[in-house]
N, C-alpha and C positions, 0 to 999 in steps of 0.2 A: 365619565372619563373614557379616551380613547384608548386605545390598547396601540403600545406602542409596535412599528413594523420596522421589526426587529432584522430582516433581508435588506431593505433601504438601509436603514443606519451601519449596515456591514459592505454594503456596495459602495457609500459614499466614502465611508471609512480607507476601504481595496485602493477604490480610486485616489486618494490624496496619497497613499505612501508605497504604493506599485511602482511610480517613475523614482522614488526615492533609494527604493529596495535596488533596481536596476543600475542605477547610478551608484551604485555601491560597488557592487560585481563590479563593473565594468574601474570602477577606481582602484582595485586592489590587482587587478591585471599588470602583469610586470610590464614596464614600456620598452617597445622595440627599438633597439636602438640601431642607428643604419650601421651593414656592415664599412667595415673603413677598409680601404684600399694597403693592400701591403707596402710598406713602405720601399720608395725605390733607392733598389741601392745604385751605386753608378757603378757601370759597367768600366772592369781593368782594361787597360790596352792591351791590341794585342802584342804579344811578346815570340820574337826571332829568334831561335837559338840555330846558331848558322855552324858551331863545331861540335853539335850532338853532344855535348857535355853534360844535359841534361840544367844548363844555367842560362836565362835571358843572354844574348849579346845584344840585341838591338831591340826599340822598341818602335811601333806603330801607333802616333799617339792619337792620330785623327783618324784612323781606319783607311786609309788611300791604300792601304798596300803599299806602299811603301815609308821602310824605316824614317825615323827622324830623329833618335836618340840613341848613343852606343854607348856599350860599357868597355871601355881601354884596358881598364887595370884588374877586371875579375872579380870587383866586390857587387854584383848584382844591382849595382847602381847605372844610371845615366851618367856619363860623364862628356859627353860629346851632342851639343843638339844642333838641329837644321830646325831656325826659326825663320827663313824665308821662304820654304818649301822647294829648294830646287833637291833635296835627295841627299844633299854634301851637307856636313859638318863645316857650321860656319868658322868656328875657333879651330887654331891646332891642338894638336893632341897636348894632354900636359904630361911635362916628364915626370918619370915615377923616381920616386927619390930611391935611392942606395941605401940599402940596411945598415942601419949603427951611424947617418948622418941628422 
């Protein structure tokens, strides 16, 4: 009988379960995941305060630098807008009611 060669049968062994070993590791690696973009917020318009009061009067809704929305009555709303773009207030002003009508 031949005396078995015990080195081969451990080389051949290495060889079948080395890429398996490898493939192992590399599977138990947490997967990269792409960073994601911060989400965008949309930018506020810019806001006119024309009696220093510390409250919007007018707004800048397309960035031209010049106003297109005014607030009449003080409640930090638009109440006046210029959808043509000439800079004026298409509608008139609406009147403000009288307390207790």
């Amino acid at each position: 009988m031949s005396k078995p060669k015990f080195p081969v049968a451990f080389l051949a062994a290495l060889a079948l379960i080395l890429p398996f070993a490898v493939g192992a590791v590399h599977a138990n690696e947490p997967a990269k995941e792409p960073m994601a973009a911060p989400a965008a917020k949309p930018v506020p318009p810019p806001t006119i305060d024309t009696n220093a009061d510390g409250k919007p009067d007018a707004w800048d809704r397309d960035g031209n630098g010049v106003p297109d929305a005014w607030d009449t009555n003080g409640d930090d709303k638009p109440d006046l807008w210029d959808k043509n773009g000439d800079g004026k207030p298409d509608e008139p002003a609406p009147k403000a009611e009288a307390p207790g009508q």
